[in-house]
PDB file of N, CA, C, O and CB in Angstrom:
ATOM      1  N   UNK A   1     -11.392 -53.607  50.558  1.00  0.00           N
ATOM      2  CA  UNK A   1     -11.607 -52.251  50.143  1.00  0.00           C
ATOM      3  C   UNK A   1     -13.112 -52.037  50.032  1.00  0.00           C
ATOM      4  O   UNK A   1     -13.707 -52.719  49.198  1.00  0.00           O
ATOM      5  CB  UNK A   1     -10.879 -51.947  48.805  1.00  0.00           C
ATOM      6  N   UNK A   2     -13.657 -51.347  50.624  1.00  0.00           N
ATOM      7  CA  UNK A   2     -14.739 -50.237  50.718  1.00  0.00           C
ATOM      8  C   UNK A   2     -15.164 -49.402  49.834  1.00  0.00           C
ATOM      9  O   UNK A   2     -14.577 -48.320  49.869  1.00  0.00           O
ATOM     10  CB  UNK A   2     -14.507 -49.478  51.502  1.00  0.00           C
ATOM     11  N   UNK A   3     -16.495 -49.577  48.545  1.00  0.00           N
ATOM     12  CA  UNK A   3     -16.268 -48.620  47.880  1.00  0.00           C
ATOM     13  C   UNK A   3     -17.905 -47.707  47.970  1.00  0.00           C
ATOM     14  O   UNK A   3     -18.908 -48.157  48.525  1.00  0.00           O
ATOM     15  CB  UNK A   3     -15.657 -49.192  46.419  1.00  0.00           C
ATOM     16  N   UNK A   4     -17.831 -46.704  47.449  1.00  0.00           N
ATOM     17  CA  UNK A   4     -19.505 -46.743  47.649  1.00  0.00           C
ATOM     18  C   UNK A   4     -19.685 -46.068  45.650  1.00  0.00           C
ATOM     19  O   UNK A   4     -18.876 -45.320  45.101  1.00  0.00           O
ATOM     20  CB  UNK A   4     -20.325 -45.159  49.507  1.00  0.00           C
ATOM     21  N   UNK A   5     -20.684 -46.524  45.149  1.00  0.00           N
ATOM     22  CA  UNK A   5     -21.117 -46.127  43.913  1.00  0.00           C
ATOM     23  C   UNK A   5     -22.079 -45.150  43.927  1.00  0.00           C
ATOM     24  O   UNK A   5     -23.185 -45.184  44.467  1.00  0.00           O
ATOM     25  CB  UNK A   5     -21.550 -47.126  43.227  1.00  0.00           C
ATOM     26  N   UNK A   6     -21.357 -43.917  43.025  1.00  0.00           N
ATOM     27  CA  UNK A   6     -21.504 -42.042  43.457  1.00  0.00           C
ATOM     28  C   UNK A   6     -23.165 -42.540  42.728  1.00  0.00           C
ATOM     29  O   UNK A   6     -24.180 -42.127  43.288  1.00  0.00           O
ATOM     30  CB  UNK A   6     -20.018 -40.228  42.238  1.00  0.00           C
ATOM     31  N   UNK A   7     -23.262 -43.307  41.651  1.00  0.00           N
ATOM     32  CA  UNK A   7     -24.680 -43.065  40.902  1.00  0.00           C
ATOM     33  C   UNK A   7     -25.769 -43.428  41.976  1.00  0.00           C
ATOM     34  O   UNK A   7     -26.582 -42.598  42.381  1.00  0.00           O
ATOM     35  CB  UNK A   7     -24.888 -44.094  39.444  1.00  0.00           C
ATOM     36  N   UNK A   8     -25.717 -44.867  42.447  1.00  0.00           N
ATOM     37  CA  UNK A   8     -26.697 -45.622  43.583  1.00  0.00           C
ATOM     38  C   UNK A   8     -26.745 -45.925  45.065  1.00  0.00           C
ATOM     39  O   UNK A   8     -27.565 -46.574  45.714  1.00  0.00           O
ATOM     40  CB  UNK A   8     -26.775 -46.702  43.276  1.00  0.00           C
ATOM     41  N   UNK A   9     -25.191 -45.013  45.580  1.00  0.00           N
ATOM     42  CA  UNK A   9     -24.770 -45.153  46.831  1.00  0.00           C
ATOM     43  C   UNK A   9     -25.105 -46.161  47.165  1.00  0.00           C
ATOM     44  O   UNK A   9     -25.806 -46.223  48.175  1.00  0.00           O
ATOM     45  CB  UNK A   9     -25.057 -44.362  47.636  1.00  0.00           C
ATOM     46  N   UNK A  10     -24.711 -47.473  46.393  1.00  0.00           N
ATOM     47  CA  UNK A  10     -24.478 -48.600  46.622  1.00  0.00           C
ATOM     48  C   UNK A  10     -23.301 -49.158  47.288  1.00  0.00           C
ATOM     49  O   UNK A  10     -22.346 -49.315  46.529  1.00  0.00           O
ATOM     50  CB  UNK A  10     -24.619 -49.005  45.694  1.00  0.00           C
ATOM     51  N   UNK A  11     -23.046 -49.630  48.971  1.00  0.00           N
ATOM     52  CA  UNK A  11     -21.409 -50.096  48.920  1.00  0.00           C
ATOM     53  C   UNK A  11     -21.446 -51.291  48.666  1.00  0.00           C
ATOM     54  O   UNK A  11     -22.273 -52.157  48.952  1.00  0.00           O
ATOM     55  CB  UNK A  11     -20.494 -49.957  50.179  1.00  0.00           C
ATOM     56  N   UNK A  12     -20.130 -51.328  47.887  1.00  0.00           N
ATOM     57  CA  UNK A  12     -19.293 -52.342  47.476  1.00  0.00           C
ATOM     58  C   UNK A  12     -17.948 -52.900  48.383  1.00  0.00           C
ATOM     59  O   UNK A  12     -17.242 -52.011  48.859  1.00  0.00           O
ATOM     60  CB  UNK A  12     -18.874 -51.853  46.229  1.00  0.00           C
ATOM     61  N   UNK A  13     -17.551 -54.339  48.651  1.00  0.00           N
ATOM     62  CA  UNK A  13     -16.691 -54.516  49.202  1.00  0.00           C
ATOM     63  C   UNK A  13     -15.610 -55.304  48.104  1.00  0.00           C
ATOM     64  O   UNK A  13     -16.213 -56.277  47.652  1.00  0.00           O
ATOM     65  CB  UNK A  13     -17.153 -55.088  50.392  1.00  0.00           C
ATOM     66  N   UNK A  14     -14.871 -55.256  47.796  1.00  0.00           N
ATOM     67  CA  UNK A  14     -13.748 -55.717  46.834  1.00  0.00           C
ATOM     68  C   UNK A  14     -12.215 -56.395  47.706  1.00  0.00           C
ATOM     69  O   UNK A  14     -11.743 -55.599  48.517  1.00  0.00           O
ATOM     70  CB  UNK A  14     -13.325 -54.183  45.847  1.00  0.00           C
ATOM     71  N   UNK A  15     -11.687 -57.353  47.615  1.00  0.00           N
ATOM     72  CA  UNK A  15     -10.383 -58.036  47.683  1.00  0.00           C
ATOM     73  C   UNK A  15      -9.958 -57.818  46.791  1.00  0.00           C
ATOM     74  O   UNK A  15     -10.648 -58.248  45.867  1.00  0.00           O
ATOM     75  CB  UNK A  15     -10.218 -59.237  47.870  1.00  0.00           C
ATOM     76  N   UNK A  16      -8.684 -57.094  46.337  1.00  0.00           N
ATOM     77  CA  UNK A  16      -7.869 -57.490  45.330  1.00  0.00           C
ATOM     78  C   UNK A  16      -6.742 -58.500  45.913  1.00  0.00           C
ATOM     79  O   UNK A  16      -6.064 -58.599  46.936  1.00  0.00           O
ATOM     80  CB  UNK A  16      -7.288 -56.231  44.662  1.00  0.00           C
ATOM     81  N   UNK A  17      -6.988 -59.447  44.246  1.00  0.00           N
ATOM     82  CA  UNK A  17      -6.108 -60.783  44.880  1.00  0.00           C
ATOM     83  C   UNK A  17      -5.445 -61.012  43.454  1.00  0.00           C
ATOM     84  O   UNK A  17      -5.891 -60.436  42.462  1.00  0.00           O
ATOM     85  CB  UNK A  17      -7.161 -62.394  45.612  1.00  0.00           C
ATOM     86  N   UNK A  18      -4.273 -61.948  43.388  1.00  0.00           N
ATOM     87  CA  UNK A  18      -3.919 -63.096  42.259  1.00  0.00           C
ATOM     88  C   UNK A  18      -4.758 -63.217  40.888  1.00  0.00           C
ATOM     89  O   UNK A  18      -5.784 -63.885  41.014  1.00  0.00           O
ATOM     90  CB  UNK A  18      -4.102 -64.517  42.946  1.00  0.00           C
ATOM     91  N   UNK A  19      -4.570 -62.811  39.884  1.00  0.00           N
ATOM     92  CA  UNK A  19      -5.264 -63.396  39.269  1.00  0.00           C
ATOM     93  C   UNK A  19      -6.100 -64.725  39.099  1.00  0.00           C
ATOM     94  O   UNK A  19      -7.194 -64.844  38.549  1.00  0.00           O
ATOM     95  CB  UNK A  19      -4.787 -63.242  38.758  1.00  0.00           C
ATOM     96  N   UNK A  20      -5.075 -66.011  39.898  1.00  0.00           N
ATOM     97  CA  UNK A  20      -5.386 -67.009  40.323  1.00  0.00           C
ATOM     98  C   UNK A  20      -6.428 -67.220  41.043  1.00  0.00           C
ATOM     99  O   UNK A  20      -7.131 -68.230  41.069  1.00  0.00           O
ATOM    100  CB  UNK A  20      -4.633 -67.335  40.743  1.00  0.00           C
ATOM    101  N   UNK A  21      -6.572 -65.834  41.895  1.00  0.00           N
ATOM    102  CA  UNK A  21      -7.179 -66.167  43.453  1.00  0.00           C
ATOM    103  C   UNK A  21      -8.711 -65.439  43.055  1.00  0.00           C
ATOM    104  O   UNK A  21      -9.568 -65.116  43.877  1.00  0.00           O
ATOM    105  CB  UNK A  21      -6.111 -65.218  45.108  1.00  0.00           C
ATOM    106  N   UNK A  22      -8.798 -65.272  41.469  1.00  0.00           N
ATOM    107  CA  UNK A  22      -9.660 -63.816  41.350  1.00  0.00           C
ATOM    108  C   UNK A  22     -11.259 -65.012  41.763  1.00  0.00           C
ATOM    109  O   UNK A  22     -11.153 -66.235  41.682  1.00  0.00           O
ATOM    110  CB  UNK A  22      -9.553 -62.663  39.101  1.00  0.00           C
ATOM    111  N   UNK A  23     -12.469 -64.375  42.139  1.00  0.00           N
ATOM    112  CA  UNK A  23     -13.618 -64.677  41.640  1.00  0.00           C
ATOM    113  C   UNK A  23     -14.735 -63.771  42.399  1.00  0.00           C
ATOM    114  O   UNK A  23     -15.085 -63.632  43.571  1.00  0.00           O
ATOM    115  CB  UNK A  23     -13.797 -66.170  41.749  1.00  0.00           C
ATOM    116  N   UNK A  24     -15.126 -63.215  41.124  1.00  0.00           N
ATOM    117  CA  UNK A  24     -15.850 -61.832  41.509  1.00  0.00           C
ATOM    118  C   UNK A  24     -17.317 -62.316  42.116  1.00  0.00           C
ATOM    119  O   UNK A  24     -17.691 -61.473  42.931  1.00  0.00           O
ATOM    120  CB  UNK A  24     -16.066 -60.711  40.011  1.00  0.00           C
ATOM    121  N   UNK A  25     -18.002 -63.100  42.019  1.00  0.00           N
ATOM    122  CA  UNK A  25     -18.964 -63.385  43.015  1.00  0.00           C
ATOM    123  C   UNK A  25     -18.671 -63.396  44.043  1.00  0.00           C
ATOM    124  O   UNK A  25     -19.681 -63.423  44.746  1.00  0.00           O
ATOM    125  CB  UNK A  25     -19.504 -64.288  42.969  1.00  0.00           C
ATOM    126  N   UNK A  26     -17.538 -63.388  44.763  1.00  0.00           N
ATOM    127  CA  UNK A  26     -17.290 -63.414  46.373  1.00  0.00           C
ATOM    128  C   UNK A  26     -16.730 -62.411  46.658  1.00  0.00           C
ATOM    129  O   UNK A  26     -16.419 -62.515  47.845  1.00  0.00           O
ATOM    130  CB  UNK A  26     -16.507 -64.455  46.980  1.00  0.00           C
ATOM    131  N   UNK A  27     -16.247 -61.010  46.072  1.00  0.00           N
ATOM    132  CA  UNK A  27     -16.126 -60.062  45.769  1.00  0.00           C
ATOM    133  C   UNK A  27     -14.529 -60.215  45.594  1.00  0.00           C
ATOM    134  O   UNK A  27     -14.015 -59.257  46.171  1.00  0.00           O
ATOM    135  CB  UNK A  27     -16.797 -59.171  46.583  1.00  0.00           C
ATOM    136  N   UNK A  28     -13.707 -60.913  45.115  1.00  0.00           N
ATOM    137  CA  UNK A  28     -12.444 -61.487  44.754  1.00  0.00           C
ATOM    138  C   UNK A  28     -11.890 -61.235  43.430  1.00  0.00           C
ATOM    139  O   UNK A  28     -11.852 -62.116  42.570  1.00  0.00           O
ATOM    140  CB  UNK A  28     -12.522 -62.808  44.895  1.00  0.00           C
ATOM    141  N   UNK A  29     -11.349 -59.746  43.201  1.00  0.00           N
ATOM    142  CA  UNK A  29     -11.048 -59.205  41.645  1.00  0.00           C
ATOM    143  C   UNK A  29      -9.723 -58.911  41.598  1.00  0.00           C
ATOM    144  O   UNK A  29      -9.081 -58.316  42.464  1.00  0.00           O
ATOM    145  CB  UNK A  29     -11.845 -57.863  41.151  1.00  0.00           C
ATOM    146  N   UNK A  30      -9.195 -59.494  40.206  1.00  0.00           N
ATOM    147  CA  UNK A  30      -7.861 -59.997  40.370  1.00  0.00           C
ATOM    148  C   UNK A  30      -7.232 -57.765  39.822  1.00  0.00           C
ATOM    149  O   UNK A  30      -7.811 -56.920  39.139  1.00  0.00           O
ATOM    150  CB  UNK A  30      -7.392 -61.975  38.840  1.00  0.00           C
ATOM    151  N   UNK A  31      -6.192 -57.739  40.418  1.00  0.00           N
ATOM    152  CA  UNK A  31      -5.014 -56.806  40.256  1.00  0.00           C
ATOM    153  C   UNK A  31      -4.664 -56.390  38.670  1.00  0.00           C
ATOM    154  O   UNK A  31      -4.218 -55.298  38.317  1.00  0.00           O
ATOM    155  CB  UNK A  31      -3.712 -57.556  40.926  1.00  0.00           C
ATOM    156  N   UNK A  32      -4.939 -57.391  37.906  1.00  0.00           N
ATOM    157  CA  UNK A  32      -4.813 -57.254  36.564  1.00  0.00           C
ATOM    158  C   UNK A  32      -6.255 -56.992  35.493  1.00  0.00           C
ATOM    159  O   UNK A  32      -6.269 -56.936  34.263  1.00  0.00           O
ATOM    160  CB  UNK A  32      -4.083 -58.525  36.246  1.00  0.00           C
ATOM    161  N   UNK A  33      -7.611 -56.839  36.643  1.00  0.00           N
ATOM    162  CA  UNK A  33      -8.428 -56.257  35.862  1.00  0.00           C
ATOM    163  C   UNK A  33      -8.941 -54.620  35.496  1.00  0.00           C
ATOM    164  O   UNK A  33      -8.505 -53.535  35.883  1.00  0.00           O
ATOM    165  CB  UNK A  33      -9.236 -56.872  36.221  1.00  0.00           C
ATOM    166  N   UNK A  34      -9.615 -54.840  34.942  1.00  0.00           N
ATOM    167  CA  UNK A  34      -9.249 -53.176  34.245  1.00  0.00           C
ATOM    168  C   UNK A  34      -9.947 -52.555  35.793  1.00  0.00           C
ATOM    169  O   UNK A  34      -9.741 -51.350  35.936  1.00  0.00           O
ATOM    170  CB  UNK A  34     -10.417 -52.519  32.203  1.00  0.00           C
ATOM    171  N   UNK A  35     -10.517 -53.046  36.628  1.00  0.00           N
ATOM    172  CA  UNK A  35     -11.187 -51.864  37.901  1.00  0.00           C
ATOM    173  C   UNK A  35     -10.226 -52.678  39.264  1.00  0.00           C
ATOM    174  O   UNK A  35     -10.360 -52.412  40.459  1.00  0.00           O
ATOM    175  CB  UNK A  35     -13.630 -51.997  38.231  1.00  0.00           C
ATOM    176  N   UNK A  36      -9.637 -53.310  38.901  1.00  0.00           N
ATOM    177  CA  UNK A  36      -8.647 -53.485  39.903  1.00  0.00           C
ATOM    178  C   UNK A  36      -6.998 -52.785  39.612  1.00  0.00           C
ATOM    179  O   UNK A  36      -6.132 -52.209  40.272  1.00  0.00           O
ATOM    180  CB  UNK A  36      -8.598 -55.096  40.058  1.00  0.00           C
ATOM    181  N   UNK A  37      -7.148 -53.108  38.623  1.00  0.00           N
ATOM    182  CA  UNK A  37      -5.875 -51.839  38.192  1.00  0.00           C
ATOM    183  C   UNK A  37      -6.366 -50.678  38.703  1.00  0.00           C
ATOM    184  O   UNK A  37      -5.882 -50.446  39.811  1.00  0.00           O
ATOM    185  CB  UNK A  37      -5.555 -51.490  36.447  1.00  0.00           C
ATOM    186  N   UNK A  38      -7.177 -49.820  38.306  1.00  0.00           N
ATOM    187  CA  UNK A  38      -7.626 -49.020  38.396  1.00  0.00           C
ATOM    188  C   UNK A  38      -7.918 -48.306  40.441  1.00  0.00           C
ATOM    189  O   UNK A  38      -7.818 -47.192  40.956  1.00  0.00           O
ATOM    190  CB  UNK A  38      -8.640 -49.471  37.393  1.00  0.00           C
ATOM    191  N   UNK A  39      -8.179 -49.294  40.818  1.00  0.00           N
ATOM    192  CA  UNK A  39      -7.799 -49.176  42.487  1.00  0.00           C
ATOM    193  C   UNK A  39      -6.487 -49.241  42.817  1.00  0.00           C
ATOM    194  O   UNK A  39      -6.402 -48.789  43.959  1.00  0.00           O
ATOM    195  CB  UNK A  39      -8.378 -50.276  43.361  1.00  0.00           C
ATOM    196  N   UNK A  40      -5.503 -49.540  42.451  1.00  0.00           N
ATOM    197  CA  UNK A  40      -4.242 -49.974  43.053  1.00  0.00           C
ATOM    198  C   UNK A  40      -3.685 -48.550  43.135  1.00  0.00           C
ATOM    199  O   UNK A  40      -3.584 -47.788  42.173  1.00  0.00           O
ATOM    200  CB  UNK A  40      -3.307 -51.127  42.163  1.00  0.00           C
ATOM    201  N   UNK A  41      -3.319 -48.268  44.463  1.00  0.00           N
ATOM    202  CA  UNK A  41      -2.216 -47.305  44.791  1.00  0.00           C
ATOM    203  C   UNK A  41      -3.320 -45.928  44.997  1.00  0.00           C
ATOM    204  O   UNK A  41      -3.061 -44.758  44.715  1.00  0.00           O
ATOM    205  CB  UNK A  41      -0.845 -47.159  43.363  1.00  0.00           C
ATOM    206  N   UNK A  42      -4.277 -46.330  45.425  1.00  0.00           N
ATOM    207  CA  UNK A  42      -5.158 -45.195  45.855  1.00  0.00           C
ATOM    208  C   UNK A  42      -5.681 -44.981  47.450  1.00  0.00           C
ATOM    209  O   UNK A  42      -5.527 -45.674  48.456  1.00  0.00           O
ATOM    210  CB  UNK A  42      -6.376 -45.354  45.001  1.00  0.00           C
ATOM    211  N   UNK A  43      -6.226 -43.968  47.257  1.00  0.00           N
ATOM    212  CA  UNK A  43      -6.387 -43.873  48.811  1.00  0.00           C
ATOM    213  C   UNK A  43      -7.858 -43.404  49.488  1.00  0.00           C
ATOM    214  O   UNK A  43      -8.734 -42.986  48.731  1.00  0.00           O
ATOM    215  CB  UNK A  43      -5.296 -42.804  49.290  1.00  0.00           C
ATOM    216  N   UNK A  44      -8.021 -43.460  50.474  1.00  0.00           N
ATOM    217  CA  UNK A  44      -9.373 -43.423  51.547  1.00  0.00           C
ATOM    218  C   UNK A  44      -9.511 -42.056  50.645  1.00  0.00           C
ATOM    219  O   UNK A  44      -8.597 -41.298  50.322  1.00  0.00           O
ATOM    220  CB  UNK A  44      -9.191 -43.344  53.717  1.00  0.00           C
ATOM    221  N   UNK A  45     -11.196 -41.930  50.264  1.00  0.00           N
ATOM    222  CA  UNK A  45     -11.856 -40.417  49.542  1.00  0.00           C
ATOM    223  C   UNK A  45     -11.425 -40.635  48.238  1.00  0.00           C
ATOM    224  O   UNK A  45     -12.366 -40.432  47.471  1.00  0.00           O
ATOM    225  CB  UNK A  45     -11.222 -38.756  50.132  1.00  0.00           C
ATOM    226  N   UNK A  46     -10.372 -40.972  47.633  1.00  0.00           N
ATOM    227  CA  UNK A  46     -10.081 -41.119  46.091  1.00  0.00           C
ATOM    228  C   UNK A  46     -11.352 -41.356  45.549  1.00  0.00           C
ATOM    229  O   UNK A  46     -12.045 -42.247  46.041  1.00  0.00           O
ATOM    230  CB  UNK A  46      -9.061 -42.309  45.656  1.00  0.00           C
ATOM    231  N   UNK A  47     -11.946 -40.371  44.163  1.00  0.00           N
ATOM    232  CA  UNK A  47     -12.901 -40.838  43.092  1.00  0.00           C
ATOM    233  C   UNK A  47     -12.125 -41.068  42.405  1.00  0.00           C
ATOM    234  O   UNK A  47     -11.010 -40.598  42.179  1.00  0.00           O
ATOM    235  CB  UNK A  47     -13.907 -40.111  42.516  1.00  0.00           C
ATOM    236  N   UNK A  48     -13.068 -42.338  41.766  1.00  0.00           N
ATOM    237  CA  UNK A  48     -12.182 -43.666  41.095  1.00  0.00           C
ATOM    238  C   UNK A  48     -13.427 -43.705  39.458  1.00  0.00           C
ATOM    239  O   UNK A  48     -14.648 -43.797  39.589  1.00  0.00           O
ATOM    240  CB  UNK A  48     -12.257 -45.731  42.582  1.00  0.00           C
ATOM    241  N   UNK A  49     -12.845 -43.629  38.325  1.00  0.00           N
ATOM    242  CA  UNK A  49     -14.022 -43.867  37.545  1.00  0.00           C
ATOM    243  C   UNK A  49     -13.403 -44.579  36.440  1.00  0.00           C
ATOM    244  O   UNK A  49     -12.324 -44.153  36.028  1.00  0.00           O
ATOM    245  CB  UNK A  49     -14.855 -42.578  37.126  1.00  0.00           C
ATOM    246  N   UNK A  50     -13.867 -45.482  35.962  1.00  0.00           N
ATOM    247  CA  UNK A  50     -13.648 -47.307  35.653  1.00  0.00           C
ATOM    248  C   UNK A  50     -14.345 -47.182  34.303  1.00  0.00           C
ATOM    249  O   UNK A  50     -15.525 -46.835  34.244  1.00  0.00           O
ATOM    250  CB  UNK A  50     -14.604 -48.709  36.933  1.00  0.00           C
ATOM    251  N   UNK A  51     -13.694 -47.435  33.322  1.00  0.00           N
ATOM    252  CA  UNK A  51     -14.297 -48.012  32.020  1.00  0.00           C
ATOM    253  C   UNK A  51     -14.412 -49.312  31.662  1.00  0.00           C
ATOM    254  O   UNK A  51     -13.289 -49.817  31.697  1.00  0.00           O
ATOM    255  CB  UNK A  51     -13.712 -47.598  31.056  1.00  0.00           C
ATOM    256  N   UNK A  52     -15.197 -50.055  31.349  1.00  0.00           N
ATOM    257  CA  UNK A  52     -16.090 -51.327  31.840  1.00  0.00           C
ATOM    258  C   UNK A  52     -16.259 -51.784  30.540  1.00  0.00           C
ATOM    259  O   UNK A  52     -16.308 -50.876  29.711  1.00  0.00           O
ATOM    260  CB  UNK A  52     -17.601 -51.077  32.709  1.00  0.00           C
ATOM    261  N   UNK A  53     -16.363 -52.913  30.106  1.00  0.00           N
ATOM    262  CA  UNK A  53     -17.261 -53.461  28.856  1.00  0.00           C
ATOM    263  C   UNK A  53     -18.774 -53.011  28.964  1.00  0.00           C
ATOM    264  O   UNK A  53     -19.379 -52.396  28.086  1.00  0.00           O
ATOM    265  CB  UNK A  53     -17.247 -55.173  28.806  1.00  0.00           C
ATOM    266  N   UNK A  54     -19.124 -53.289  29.797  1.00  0.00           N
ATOM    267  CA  UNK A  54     -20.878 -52.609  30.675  1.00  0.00           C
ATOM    268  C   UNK A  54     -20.921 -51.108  30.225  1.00  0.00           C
ATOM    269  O   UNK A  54     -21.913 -50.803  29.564  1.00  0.00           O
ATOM    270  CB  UNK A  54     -20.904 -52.552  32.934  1.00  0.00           C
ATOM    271  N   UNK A  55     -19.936 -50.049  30.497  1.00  0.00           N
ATOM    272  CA  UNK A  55     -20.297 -48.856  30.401  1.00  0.00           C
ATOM    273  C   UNK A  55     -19.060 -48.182  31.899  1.00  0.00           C
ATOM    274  O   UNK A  55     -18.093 -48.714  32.445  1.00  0.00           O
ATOM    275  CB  UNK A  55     -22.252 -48.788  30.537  1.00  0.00           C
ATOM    276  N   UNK A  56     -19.589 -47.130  32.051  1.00  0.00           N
ATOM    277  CA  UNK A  56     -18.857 -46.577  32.740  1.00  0.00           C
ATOM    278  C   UNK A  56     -19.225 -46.812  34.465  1.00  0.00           C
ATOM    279  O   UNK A  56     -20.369 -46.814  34.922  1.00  0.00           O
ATOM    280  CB  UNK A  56     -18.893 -45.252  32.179  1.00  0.00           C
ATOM    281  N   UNK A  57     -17.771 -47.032  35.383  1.00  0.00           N
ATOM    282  CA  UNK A  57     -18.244 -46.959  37.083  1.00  0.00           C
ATOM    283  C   UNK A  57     -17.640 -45.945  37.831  1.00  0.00           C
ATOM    284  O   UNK A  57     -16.420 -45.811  37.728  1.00  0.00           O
ATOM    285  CB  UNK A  57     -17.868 -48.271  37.950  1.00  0.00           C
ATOM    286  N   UNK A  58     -18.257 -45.232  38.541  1.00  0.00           N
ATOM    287  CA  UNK A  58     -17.800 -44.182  38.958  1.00  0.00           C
ATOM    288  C   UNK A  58     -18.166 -44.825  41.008  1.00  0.00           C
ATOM    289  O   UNK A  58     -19.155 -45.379  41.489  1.00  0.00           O
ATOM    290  CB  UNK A  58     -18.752 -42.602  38.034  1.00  0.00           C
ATOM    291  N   UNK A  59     -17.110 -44.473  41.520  1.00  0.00           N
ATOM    292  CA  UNK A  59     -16.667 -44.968  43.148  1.00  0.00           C
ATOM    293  C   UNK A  59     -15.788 -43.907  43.801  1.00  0.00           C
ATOM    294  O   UNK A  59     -15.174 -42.969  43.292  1.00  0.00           O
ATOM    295  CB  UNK A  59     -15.696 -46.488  43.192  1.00  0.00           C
ATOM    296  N   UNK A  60     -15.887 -44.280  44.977  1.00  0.00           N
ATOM    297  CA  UNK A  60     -15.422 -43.320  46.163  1.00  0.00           C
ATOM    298  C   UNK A  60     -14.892 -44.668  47.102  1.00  0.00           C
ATOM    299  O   UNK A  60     -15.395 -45.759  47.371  1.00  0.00           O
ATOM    300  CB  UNK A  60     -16.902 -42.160  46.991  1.00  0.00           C
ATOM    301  N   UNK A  61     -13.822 -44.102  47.390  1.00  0.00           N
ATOM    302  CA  UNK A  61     -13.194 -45.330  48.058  1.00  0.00           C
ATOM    303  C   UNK A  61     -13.396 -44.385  49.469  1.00  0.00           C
ATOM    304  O   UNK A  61     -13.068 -43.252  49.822  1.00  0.00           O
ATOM    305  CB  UNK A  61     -11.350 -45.943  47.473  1.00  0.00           C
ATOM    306  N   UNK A  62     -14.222 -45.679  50.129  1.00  0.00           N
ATOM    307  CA  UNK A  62     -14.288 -45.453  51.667  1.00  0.00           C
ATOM    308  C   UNK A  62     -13.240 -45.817  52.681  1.00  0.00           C
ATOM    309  O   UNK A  62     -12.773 -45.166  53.615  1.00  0.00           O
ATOM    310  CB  UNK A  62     -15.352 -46.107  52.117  1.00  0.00           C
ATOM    311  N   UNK A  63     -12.919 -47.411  52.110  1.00  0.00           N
ATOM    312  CA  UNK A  63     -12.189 -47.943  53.119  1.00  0.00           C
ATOM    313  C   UNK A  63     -11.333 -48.646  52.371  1.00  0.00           C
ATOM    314  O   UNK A  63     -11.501 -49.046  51.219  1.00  0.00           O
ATOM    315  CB  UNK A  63     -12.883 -48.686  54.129  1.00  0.00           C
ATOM    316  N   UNK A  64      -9.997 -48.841  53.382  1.00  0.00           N
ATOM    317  CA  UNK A  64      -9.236 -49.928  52.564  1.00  0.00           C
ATOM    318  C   UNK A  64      -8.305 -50.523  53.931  1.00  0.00           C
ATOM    319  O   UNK A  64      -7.858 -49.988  54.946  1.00  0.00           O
ATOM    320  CB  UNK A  64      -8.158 -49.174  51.034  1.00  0.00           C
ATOM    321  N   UNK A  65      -8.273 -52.243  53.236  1.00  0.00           N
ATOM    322  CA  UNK A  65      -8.013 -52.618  54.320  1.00  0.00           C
ATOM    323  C   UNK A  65      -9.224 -53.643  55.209  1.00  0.00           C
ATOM    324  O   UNK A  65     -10.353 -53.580  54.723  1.00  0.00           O
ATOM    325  CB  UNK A  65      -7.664 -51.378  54.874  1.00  0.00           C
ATOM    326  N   UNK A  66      -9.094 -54.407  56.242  1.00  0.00           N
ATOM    327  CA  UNK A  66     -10.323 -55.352  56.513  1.00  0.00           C
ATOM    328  C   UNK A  66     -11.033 -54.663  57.714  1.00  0.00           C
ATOM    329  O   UNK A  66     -12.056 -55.154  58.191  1.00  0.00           O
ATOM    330  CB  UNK A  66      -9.867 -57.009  56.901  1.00  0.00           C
TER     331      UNK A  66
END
């Protein structure tokens, strides 16, 4: 998944995987975290905005899919 960040038009690339399988340095975020929940069941253009321990993330899903 493809995301781009509305504040720094930064893209982001994300796997959602397993909790097992999670590790966010390789961009590998498990289904059961609060911004992977938060992606599930959305679609190409969806704004997506994520409450974080950090603060707030606000995204635009570009792509989904490899």
């Amino acid at each position: 998944m493809t995301l781009k960040d509305v504040g720094s038009g930064k893209k982001l690339v994300y796997t959602l995987v397993d909790v097992r399988e999670a590790d966010a340095s390789s961009g590998k975020i498990s289904t059961s975290s609060p911004v992977g929940q938060a992606l599930l069941d959305r679609a190409v253009g969806d704004e997506v905005t994520i409450v974080v321990p950090r603060g707030t993330l606000h995204y635009v899903i570009q792509r989904i899919g490899s």
